[in-house]
C-alpha positions as semicolon CSV with decimal commas, in nm:
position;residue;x (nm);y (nm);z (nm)
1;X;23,134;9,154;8,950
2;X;23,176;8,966;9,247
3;X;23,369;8,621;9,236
4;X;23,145;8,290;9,296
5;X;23,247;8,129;9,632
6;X;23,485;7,879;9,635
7;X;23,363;7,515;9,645
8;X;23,520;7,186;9,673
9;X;23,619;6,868;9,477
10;X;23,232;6,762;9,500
11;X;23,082;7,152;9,465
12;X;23,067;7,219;9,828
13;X;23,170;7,490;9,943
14;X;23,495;7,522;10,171
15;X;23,472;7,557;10,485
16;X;23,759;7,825;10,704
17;X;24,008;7,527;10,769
18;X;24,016;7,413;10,375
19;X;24,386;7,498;10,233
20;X;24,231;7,485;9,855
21;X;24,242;7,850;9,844
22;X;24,644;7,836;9,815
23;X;24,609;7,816;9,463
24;X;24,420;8,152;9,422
25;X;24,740;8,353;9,598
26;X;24,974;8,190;9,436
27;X;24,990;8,400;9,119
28;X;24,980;8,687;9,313
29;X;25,255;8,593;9,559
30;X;25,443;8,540;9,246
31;X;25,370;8,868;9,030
32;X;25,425;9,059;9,353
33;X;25,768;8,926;9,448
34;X;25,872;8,941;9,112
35;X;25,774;9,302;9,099
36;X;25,987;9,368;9,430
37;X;26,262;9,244;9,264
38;X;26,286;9,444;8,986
39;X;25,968;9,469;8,778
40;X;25,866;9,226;8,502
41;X;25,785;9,429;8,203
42;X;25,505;9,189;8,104
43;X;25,344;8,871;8,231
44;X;25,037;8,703;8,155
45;X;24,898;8,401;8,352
46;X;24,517;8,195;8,303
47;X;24,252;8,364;8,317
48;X;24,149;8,228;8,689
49;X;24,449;8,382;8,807
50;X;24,527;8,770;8,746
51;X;24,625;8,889;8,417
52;X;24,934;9,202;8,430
53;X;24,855;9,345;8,088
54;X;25,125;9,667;8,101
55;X;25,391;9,733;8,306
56;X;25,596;10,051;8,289
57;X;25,906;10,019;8,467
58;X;26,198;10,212;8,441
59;X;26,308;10,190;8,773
60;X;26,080;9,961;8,915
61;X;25,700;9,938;8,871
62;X;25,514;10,250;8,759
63;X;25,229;10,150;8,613
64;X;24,995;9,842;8,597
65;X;24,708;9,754;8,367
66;X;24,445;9,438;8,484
67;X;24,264;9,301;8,253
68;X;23,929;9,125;8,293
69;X;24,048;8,851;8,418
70;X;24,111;9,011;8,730
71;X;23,756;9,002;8,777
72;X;23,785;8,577;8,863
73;X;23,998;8,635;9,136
74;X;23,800;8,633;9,463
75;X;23,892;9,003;9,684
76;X;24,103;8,844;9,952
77;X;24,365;8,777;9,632
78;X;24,309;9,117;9,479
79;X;24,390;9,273;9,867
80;X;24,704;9,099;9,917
81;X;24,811;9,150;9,514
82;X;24,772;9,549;9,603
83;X;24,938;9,481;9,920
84;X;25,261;9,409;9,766
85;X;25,206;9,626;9,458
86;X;25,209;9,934;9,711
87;X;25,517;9,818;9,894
88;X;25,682;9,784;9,631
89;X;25,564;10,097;9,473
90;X;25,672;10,296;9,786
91;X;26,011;10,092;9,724
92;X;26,125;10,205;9,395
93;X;25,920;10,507;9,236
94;X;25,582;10,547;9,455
95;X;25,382;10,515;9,168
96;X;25,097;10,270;9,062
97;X;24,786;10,307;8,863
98;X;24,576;9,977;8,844
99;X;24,259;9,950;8,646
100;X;24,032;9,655;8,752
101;X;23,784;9,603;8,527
102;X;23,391;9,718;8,523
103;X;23,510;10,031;8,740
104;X;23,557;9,756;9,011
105;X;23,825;9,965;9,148
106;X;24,068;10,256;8,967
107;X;24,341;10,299;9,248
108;X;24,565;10,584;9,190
109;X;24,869;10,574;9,470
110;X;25,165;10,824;9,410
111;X;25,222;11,030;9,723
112;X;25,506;11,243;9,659
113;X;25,624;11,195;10,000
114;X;25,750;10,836;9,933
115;X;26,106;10,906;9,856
116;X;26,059;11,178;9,688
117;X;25,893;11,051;9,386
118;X;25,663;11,302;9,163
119;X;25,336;11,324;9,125
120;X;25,182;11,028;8,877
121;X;25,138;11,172;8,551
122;X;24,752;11,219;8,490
123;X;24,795;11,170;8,146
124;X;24,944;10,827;8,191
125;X;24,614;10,761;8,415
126;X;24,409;10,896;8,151
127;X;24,567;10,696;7,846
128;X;24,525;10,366;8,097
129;X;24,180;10,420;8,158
130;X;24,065;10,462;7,768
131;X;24,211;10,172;7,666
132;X;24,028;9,980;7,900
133;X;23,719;10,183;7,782
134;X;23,843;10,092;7,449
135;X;23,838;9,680;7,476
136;X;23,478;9,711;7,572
137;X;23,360;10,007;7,338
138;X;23,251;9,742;7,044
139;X;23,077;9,558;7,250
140;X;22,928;9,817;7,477
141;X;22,805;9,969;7,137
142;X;22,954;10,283;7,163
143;X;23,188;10,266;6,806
144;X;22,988;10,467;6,491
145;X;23,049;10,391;6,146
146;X;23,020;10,699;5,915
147;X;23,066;10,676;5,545
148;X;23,275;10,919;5,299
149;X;23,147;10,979;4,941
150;X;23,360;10,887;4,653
151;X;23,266;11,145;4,337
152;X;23,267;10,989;3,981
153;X;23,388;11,321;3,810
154;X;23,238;11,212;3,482
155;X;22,862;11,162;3,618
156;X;22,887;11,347;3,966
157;X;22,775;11,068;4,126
158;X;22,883;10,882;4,446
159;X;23,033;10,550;4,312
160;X;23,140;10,388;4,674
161;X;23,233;10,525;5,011
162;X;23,501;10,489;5,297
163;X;23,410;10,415;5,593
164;X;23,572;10,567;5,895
165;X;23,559;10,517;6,265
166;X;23,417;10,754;6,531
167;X;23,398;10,597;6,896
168;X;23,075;10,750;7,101
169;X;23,223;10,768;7,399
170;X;23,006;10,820;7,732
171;X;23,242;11,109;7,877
172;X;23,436;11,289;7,598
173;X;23,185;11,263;7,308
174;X;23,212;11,160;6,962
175;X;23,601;11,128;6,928
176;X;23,771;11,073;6,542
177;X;23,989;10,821;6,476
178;X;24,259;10,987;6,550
179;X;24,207;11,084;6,887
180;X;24,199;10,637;6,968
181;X;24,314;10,431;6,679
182;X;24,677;10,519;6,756
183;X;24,623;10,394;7,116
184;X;24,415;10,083;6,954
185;X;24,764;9,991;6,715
186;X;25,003;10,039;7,018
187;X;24,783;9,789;7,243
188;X;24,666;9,513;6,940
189;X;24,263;9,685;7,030
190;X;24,288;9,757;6,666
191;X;24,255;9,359;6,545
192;X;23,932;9,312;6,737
193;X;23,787;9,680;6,565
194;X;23,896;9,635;6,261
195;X;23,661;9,268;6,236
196;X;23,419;9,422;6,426
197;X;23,407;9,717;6,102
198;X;23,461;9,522;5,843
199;X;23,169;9,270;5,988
200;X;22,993;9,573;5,996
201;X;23,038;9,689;5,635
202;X;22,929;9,355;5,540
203;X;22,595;9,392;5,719
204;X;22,557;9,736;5,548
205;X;22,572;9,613;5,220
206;X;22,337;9,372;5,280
207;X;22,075;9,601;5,425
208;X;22,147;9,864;5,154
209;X;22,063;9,594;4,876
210;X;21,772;9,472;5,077
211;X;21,647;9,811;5,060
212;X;21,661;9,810;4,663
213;X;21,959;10,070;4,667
214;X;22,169;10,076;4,350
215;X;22,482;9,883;4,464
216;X;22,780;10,103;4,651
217;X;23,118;9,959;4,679
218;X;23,232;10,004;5,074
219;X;23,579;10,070;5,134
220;X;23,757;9,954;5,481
221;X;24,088;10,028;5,580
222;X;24,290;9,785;5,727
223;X;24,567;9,864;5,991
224;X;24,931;9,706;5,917
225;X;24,881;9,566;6,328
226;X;24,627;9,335;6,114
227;X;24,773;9,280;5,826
228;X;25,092;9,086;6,064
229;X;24,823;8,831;6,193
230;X;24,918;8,540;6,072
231;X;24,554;8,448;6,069
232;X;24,453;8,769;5,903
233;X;24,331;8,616;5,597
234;X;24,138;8,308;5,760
235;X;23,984;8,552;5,998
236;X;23,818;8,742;5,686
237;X;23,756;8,424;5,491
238;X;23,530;8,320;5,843
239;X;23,381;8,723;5,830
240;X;23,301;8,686;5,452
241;X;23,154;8,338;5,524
242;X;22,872;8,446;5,704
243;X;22,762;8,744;5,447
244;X;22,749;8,543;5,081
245;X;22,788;8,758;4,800
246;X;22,918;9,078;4,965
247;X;23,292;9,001;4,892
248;X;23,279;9,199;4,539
249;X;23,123;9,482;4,685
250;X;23,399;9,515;4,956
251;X;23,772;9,715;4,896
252;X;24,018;9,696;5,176
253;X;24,262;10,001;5,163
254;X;24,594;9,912;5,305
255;X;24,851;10,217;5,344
256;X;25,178;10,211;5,140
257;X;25,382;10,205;5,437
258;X;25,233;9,867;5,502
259;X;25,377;9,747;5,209
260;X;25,735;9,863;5,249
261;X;25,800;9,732;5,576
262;X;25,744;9,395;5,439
263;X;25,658;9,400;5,059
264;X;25,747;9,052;4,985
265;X;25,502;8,901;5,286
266;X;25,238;9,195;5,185
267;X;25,210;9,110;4,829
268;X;25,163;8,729;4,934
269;X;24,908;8,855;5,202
270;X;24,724;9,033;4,918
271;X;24,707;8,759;4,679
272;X;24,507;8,552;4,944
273;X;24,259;8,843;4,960
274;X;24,216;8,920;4,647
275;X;24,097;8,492;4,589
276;X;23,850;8,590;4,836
277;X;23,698;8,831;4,589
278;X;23,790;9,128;4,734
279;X;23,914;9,442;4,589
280;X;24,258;9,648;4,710
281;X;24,341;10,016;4,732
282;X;24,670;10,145;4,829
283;X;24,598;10,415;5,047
284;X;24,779;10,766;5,118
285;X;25,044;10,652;4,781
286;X;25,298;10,892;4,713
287;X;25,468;10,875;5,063
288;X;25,622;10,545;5,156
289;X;25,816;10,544;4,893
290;X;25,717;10,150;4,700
291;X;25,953;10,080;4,450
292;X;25,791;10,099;4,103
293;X;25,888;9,704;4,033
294;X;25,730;9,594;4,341
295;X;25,408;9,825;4,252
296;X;25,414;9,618;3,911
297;X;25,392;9,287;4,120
298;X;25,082;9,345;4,341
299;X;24,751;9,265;4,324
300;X;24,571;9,587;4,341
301;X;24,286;9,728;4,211
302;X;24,366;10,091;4,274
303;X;24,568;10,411;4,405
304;X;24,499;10,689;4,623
305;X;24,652;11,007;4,603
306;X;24,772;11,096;4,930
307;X;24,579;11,419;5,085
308;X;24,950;11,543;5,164
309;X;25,007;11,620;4,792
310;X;24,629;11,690;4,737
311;X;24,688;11,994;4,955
312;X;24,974;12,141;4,812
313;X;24,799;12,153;4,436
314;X;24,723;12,494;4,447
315;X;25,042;12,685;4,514
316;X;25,298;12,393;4,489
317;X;25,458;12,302;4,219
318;X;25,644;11,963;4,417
319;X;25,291;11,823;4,495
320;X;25,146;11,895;4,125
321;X;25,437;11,770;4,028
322;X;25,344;11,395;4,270
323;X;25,046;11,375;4,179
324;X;25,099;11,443;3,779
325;X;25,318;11,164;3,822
326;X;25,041;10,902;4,047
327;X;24,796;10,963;3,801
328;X;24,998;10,873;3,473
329;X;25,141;10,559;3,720
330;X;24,814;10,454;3,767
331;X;24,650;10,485;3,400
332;X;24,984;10,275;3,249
333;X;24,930;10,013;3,496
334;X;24,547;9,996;3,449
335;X;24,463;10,116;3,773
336;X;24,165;10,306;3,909
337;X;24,292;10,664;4,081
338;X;24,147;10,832;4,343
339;X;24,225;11,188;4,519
340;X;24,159;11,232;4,826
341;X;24,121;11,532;5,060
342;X;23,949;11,748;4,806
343;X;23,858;12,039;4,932
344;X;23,870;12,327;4,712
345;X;23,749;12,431;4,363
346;X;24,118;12,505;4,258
347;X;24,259;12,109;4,348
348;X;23,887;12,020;4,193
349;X;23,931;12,186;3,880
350;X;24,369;12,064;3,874
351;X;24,216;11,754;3,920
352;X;23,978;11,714;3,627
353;X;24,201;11,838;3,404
354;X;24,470;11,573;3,475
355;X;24,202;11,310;3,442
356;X;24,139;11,160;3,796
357;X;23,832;11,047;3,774
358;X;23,716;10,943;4,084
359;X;23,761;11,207;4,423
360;X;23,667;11,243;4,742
361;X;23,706;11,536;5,026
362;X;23,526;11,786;5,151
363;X;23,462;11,988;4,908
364;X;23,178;11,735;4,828
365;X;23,100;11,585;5,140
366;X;23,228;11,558;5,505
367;X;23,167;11,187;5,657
368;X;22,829;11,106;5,737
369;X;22,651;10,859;5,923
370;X;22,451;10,589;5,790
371;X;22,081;10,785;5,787
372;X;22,202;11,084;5,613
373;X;22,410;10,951;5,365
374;X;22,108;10,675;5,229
375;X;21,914;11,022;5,256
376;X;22,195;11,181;4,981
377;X;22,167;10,858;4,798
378;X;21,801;10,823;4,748
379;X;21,829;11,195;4,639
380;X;22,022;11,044;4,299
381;X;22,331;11,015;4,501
382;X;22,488;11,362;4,369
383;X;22,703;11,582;4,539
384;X;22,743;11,876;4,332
């Protein structure tokens, strides 16, 4: 998008001789010397002034991400900011990617010629130009949630579902999470996803109960990149706020690696959520290692086994051995337990007769969007 003319004190707008324009070149006078000199790992200015988002430097400056921001800055700026970005590039490695945003311009500059350096790595160019994609997918409407059964062994019947993220994306296709959500933890993406699903589980459940479906618990998982916002809990008090009545319905599943890295901030973190109603599930259990008095302390509302150990059921006697032990953890401390990553009739039938109740895999159902999975529930909601 193309930046407004400048105008004056009184909205006119300048004419050649007017020096107001200094201002605009100044941050890029400074990010470019700077980056001359040796490369500043990370600096962000205003957002009328041009926002350096990643740096790579080893050596000097390899690779540059611009944020939207960039888009205020009028093109004389943006001209003399690649200017110096490409002297000094051909000064230290030759290399620089820089993504301005909208597709205003993706330059790519890495002659090999210039001292030698190698070719840019494509990948690198690649992993730049999905995350930008990325910041805009939520609200270009391209991120899908599907839903995961959860089998009640003793009735056969769905009892809630996980949600998990696909992102439609315009090139590459329906991705899983795992081909983005690493990339969305390593650039803090993953806050603004994670409100944008959990907002959307909220409006699910209202719509489902609008539609006079028998209530379904929704499960979200939370990243540990959200759970180390300080405003974590008031930004899902504000989410909750605007959907009354949902908060029982909702079970955020937080990964027991989360709650090793910091147990005694975690277990604080899940005593605010729990006040806001919600349910907890300690996701993918069995392999972070919690210490048993900690477990004791926190206020959770259930385990899952990790699909690690799930796996292993048939022809390992280590992993029956876990999960044996899960199970019997979970019924002495009057928790709900939950297997996941079923997908055969031998770990079914293990299973059953060790008295986890609850399941979920594929050996039931695979995730499924929205449509078919209010088809398998107005079908009576069994599986099997």
């Amino acid at each position: 998008m193309a930046a407004e003319p400048a105008k004056g004190k009184k909205g006119k707008k300048k004419d050649k001789g007017d020096k107001g324009g200094k201002s605009n070149l100044v941050p890029a006078i400074i990010l470019a010397v700077g980056m001359i000199l040796g490369g500043l790992p990370f600096l962000q200015l205003d957002r009328t002034g041009v926002a350096l988002l990643g740096a790579i430097a080893m050596i000097g400056v390899d690779a540059v991400t611009l944020d939207e921001a960039a888009a205020a800055v009028h093109l004389p700026t943006l001209i003399l900011f690649f200017s110096f970005m490409v002297l000094s590039a051909q000064m230290r490695l030759g290399g620089l990617y820089a993504w301005v945003t909208e597709g205003i311009a993706l330059l790519a500059l890495s002659p090999p010629q210039l001292l030698g350096a190698p070719v840019a790595d494509e990948r690198l160019s690649r992993r730049f130009l999905l995350e930008h994609q990325l910041r805009a997918a939520a609200a270009r409407g391209q991120l899908r949630l599907h839903f995961q059964p959860l089998v009640e062994l003793d009735t056969g019947t769905i009892g809630r579902v996980e949600t998990l993220l696909r992102w439609q994306h315009p090139e590459l296709g329906l991705l899983p999470p795992d081909d983005f959500i690493p990339l969305a933890e390593e650039t803090g993406v993953i806050v603004g996803i994670g409100e944008w699903v959990l907002r959307e589980a909220c409006e699910r459940l209202l719509a489902w109960r609008q539609a006079g479906l028998t209530p379904l618990r929704i499960a979200v998982n939370v990243s540990p990149v959200q759970l180390r916002q300080r405003d974590f809990t008031q930004r899902t008090r504000a989410i909750l706020a605007d959907y009354p009545g949902v908060a029982p319905w909702l079970e955020l599943e937080i990964t027991e690696t989360s709650l090793v890295q910091a147990p005694e901030e975690t277990a604080a973190l899940l005593g605010e959520l729990k006040s806001l109603g919600l349910r907890i599930a300690i996701d993918d259990f069995g392999t972070g290692y919690s210490a048993l008095g900690t477990l004791r302390q926190l206020p959770i509302d259930s385990l899952k086994v990790a699909r690690t150990f799930v796996a292993g059921l048939a022809d390992q006697a280590d992993d029956r051995a876990i999960a044996l032990t899960i199970i019997a953890l979970a019924r002495n401390l009057d928790l709900k337990v939950v297997a996941e990553g079923v997908e055969t009739h031998g770990q079914l039938a293990f299973l059953r007769e060790n008295r986890c109740r609850t399941v979920q895999g594929y050996y039931f159902s695979r995730p499924l969007p929205e449509e078919e999975l209010l088809e398998l529930l107005r079908d009576g909601g069994r599986t099997g």
